[in-house]
Structures are given as structure tokens and as C-alpha cells.
N, C-alpha and C positions, 0 to 999 in steps of 0.2 A: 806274448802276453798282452793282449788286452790292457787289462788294466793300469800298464804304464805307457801305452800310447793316446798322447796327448789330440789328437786330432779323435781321436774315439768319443771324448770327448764332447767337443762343438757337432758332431755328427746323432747324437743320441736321440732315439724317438723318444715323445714324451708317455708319461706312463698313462695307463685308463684313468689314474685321478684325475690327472691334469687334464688330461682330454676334456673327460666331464665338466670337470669346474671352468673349463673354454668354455662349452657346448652352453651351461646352464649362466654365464656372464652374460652371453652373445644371444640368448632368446629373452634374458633382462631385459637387456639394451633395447630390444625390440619392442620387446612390450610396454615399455615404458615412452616411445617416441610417439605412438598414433593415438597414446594418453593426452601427453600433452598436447598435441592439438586438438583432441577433439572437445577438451574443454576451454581451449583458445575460442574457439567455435563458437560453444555452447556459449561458453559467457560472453561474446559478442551478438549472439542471436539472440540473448536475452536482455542486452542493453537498447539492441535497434526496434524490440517489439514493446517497448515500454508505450505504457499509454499517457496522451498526455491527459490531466488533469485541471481542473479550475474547483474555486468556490463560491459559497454562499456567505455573504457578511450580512449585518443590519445591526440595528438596536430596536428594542422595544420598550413602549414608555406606555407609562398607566393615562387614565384622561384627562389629568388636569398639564399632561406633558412631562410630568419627572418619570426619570431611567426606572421600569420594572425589574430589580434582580431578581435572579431564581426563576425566568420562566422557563419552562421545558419549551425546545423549540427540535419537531423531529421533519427531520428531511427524505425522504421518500421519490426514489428513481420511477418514473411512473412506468417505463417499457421493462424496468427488470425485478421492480417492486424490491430492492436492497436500498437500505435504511442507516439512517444516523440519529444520532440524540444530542446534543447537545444543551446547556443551562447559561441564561443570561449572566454575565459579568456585574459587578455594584455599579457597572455603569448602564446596567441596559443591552450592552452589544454583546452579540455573539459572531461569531465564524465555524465556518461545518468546510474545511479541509477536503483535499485529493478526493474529487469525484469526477469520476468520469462526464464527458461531456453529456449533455440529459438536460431534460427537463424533465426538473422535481418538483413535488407537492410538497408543501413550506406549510407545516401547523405548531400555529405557534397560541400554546397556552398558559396558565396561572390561575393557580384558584382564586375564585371568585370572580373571576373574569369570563367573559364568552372567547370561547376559542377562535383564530382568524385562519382563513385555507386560505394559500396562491400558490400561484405556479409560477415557478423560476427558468429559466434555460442558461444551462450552466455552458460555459466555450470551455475551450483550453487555453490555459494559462491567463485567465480573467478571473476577478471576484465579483460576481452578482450580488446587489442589492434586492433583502429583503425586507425594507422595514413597516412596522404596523403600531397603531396604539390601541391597545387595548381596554373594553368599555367594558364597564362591573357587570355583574349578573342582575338584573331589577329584584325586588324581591315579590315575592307572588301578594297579593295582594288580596282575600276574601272577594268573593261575587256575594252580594248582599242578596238574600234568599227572600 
């Protein structure tokens, strides 16, 4: 009788369940290891490709020298043509953030003001100076006929 010898027992093959639920643990375990690293990978190859970056600072002030708030001042990559916008602080200054290194074209305007162009060259890990004061618009004046 079988079923009462005890070494029959520890000798048992395992059944097709167990089998299986082996087979389907052990191609887990698999698929889950060349996971992890290949997003070990990845997010170290996207840490080492990072680019560095610098900015543009300044203040802009009207002609008699007090801070112009509110002017629009747009930044402008001139080799990729990608752009920012920023608006003066109540103090006059602005800052234009994370740009790649470049030289930009810096227009910086306010109604009733004449607009000012320069060109800036941005480094990495620098903030360039862009500052201007900006002179009123004349008003047109009649040519006497």
C-alpha cells in the first residue's frame, strides 16, 4: 500500500499545476531583472545627456532712469529660432531661465516706447546681462504745407 509508506511521500513528483505555476514564477523573475536595468540605464543616460544651461538678466528703465514695469522683453535663439517672453518686475528687472548656450536676440519693448534689439551669448551656468533704457516714441509732428 502506497499510501501508507511514508518515504512515498518526500519522493512525489510535482503535479502539472505546480509545474506550471514554477515555469510561469521563473520566466517572471526573468522578465523582470533586464527591466530593471535597463531603466537603471536609461535614467543614467538621461542624467549624463542633460544640457547645461545659462541666462539672460537685466532691468529696463524709462529715460529719465526710473525701473519700466510691464515691459515685454522676448528672447530669441538666433541658430534655432526657439523663443521666450518674459515681463518686467516693479523693479525694472527681468530674468529669462534654462537656455541653452546661444546667442539670442533680446527685444525688449513698452508701449510708447521705441523698441531696443541686442544680442546676448548665453554660456552655461552664467547669467548674461541685458540691460537698456528705453526712449518714448516722438510724436509725429505736421510738415507745414
Amino acid at each position: 500500500m502506497p499510501f501508507l509508506n511514508p518515504s512515498s511521500f518526500l519522493h512525489k513528483t510535482p503535479s502539472r499545476v505546480q509545474r506550471v505555476g514554477r515555469l510561469l514564477l521563473a520566466l517572471l523573475f526573468v522578465s523582470i531583472c533586464p527591466l530593471r536595468a535597463h531603466a537603471q540605464a536609461a535614467s543614467g543616460s538621461i542624467a549624463s545627456t542633460t544640457v547645461p544651461t545659462g541666462s539672460i538678466t537685466g532691468k529696463v528703465s524709462e529715460r529719465h532712469g526710473g525701473p519700466l514695469a510691464g515691459a515685454r522683453v522676448n528672447v530669441s535663439n538666433v541658430k534655432t529660432a526657439v523663443a521666450s517672453s518674459v515681463a518686467t518686475d516693479v523693479n525694472g528687472r527681468f530674468t529669462v531661465e534654462n537656455l541653452p548656450a546661444g546667442v539670442y536676440k533680446v527685444t525688449i519693448a513698452a508701449d510708447g516706447c521705441v523698441p531696443q534689439e541686442d544680442k546676448v551669448t548665453v554660456k552655461p551656468g552664467r547669467k548674461s546681462k541685458a540691460s537698456t533704457t528705453l526712449k518714448p516714441i516722438e510724436p509725429q509732428t505736421p510738415t507745414p504745407q
